[in-house]
C-alpha positions in Angstrom: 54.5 126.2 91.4 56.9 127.4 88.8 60.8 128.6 90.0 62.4 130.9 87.6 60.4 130.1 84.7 60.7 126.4 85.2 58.5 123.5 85.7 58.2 122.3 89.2 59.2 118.2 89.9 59.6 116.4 92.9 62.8 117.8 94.8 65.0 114.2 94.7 64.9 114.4 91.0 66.0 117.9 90.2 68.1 119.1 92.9 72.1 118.9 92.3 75.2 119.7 95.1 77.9 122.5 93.4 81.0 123.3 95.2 81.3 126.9 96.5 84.3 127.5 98.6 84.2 125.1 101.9 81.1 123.4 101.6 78.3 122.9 99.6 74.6 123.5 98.6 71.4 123.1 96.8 69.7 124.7 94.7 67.0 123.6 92.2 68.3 122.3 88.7 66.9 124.2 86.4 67.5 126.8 88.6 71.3 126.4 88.6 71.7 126.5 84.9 70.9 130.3 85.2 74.2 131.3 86.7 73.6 134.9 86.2 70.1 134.6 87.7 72.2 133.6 90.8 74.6 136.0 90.9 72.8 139.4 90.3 68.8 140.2 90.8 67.4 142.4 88.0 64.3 143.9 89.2 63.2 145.6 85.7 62.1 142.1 84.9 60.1 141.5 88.2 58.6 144.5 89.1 55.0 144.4 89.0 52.2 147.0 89.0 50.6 146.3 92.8 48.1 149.1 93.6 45.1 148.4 94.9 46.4 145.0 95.7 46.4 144.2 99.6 49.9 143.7 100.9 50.7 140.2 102.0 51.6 140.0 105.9 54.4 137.0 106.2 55.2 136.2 109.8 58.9 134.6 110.5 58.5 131.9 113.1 60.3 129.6 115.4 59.8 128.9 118.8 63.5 127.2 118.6 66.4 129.9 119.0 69.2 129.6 116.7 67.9 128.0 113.3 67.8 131.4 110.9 65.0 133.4 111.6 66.2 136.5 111.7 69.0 136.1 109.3 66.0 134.7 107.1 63.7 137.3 107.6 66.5 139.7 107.1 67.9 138.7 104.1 64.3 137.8 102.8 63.0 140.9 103.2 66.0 142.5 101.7 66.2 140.3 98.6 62.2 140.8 97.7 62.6 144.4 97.8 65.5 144.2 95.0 63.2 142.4 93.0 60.7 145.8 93.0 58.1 145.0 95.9 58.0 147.4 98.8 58.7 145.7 101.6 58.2 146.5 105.3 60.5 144.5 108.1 58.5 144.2 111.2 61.2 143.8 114.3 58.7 142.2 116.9 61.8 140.4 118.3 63.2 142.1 121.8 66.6 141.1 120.7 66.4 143.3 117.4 69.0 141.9 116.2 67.1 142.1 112.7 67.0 145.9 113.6 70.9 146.2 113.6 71.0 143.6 110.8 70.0 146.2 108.4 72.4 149.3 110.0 69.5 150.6 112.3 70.4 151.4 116.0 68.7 150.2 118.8 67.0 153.6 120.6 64.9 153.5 123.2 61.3 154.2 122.3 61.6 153.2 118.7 60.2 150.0 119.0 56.5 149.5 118.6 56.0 148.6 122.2 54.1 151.9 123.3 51.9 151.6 119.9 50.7 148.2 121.3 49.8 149.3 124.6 47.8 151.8 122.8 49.9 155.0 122.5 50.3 156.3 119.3 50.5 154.6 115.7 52.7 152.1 114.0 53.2 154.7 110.8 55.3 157.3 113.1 57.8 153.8 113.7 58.8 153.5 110.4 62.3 154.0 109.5 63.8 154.1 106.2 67.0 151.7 105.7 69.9 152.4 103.4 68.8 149.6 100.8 65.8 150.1 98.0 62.2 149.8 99.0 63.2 148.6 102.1 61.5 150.1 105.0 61.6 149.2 108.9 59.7 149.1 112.3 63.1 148.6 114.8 62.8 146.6 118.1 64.5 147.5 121.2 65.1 146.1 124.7 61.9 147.5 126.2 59.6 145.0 124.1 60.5 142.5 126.7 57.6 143.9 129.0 55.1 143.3 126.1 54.3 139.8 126.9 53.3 140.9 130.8 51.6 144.4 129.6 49.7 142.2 126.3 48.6 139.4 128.6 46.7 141.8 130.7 44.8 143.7 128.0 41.6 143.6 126.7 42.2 141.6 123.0 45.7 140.7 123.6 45.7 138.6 120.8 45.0 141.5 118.3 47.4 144.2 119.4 49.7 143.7 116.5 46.9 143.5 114.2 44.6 146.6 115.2 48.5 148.5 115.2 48.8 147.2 111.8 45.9 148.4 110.2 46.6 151.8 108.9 50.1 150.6 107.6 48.2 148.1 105.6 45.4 150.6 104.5 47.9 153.1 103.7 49.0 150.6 100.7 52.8 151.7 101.4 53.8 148.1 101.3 53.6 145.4 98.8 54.8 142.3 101.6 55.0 143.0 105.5 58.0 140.1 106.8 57.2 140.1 110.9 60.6 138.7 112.7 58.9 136.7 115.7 60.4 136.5 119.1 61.8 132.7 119.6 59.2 131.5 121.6 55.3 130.9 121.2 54.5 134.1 123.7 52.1 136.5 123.6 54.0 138.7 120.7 54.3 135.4 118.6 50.7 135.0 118.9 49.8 138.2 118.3 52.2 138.4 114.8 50.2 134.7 114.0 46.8 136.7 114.5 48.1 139.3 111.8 49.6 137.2 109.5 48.1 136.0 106.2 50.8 133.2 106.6 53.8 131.9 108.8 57.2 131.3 107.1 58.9 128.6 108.7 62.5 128.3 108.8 64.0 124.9 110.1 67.7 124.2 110.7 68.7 120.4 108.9 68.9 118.8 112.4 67.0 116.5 114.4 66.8 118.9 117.6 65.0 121.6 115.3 62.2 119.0 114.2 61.4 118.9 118.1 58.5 121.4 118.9 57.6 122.0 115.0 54.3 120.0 115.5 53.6 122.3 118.4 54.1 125.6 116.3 51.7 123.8 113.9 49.2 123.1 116.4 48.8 126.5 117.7 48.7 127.7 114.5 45.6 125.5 113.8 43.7 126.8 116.7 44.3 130.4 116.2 42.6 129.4 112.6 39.8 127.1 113.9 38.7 129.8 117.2 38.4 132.5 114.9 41.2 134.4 116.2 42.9 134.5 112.1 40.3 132.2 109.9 43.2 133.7 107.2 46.0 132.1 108.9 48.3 129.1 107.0 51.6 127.6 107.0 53.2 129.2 104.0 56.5 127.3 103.7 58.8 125.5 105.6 62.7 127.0 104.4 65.4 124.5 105.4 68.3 126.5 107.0 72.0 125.9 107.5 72.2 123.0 105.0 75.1 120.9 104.5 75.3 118.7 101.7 77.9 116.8 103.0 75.9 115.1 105.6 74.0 112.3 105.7 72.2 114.2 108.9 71.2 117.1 106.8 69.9 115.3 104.0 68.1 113.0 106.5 65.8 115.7 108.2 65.3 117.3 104.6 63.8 113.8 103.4 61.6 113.6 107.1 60.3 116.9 106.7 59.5 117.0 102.9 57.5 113.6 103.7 55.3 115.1 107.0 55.1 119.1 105.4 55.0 117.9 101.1 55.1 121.2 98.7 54.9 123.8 101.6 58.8 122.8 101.6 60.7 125.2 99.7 62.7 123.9 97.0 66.0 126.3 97.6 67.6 125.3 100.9 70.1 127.6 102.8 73.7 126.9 103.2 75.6 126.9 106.4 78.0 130.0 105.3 80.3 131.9 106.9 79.7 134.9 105.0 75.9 135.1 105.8 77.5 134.9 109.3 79.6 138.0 108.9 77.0 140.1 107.3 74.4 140.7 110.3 78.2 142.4 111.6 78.4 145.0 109.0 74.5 145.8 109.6 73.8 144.4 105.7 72.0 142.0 104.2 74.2 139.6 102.1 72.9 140.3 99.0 74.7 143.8 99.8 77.8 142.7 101.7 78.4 139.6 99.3 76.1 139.5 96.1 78.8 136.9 94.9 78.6 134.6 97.7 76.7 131.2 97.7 74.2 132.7 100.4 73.2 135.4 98.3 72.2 133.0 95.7 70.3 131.1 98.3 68.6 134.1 99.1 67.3 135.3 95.5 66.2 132.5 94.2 64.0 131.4 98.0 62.7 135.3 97.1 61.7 134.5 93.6 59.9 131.2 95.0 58.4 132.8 97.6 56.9 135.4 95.3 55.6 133.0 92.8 54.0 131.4 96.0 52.3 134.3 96.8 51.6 135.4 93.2 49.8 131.6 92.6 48.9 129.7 95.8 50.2 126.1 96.3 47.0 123.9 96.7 47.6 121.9 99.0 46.0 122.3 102.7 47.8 123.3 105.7 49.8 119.6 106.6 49.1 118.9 110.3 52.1 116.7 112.1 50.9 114.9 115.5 54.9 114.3 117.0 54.9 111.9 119.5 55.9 112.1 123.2 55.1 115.8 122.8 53.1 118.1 125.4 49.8 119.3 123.4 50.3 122.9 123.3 48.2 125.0 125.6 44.7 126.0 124.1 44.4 129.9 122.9 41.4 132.1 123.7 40.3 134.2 121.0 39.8 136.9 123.3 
């Protein structure tokens, strides 16, 4: 896996702390020797000619609340579009706070709830945002019902794929980022059964590790029943790092060991401007392009497209926790 250019080492050797305002983060060496490559994206040198080529569907996932999902798949989304892919941002989340997180409101009957009871189509939900080649399905309160209507369909585990099938055919999009419900429900599942991959993020603390084999292990069996043979655990992002703790650098080390290379190498600082952002309804790379969490961002979207561009090999890591409930088995029907 190469990061801007550069040569890709084990992380304890090539990562370094910088100061940036109140606290501090990491960022890959070789990286960090760019400064303008962290402070401003230019997309003439990453965009790349993509028709014909089958967009990539990337589901955000944690069944823990509160660990940057949505300000990952947010921010994400936002930064892979400035680098020149057309990018969709699938708000499967009742809370849709990744829907206000780019300026959209909230209506009722905007979300794609009525689509996946089987009214309608997914194209007619697609809202443009005020940022480049960024595009949007919106989520709204009434997505709440889903898990009760989808549990008693026929094929509740494919709604979200059979809905997704003409955006994908239409070849509109070059990556499709799914923001998942905090939970391991019937919308999760469904996003799983459309994915081509799951993006992980993790906060650096212990209670975040809890559950993570569980997540894993449904994962496994929606790929061994049949239900996505496609299905893998694209990366693990470490969220909310502070370098200043022994903590923070602990979990890193624990899950780098259990989950290897599908650990990205950029972690994300705790920052308070990626808090204020989600309040001005922009992605930080637009609210503060300057700021340490921008930086973050760009350079985890650079990696991420260079994992998608050349696939890691290494096979899906599969962590047993102990003193945890096996995680209930899932009918491909």
């Amino acid at each position: 896996m190469t990061i801007l250019g550069g040569p890709s080492e084990k992380v304890t050797n090539k990562i370094r702390n910088f100061a940036a305002s109140d606290f501090r983060f990491v960022v890959p060496a070789h990286a960090a020797e760019n400064r303008q490559a962290r402070k401003r994206l230019n997309p003439l040198l990453n965009l790349v000619k993509t028709d014909g080529v089958p967009a990539k569907v990337i589901a955000v996932a944690n069944q823990k609340g509160g660990v940057g999902k949505t300000t990952t798949a947010v921010n994400l989304a936002a930064c892979v579009a400035a680098l020149g892919r057309r990018v969709l941002l699938f708000d499967l989340d009742p809370q849709a706070n990744a829907t206000s997180g780019v300026g959209l409101e909230k209506i009722e009957g905007a979300s794609a709830y009525r689509v996946l009871l089987g009214e309608g189509g997914l194209l007619e939900k697609i809202q443009r945002t005020a940022f480049d080649r960024l595009e949007m399905i919106p989520s709204e309160v009434d997505l709440c019902g889903a898990d009760i209507e989808l549990a008693r369909s026929e094929n509740h585990l494919h709604r979200v794929a059979q809905a997704m099938r003409p955006v994908l055919d239409s070849q509109r999009f070059d990556v499709v980022f799914v923001d998942c419900p905090p939970s391991l429900g019937v919308l999760t599942l469904n996003a799983f059964a459309a994915a081509d991959g799951v993006l992980v993020p993790l906060q650096c603390e212990y209670y975040a590790l809890e559950g993570i084999s569980m997540l894993n292990r449904i994962m496994a069996q929606l790929h061994d029943t049949g239900v996505n043979p496609r299905l893998e655990l694209l990366g693990v992002v470490m969220t909310m790092f502070d370098g200043r703790t022994k903590l923070a650098q602990q979990v890193v080390g624990e899950v780098r060991e259990h989950f290897g290379a599908r650990v990205f190498e950029t972690m994300i600082p705790r920052s308070t401007r990626l808090a204020e952002a989600p309040s001005f309804g922009k992605p930080i790379i637009y609210y503060d392009k300057f700021s340490s969490g921008a930086a973050a961002y760009e350079l985890l979207a650079q990696e991420l497209l260079n994992r998608l561009d050349s696939p890691i090999a290494v096979p899906t890591q599969k962590v047993v926790a102990m003193d945890e409930p096996q995680a209930p088995a899932v009918s491909p029907t």
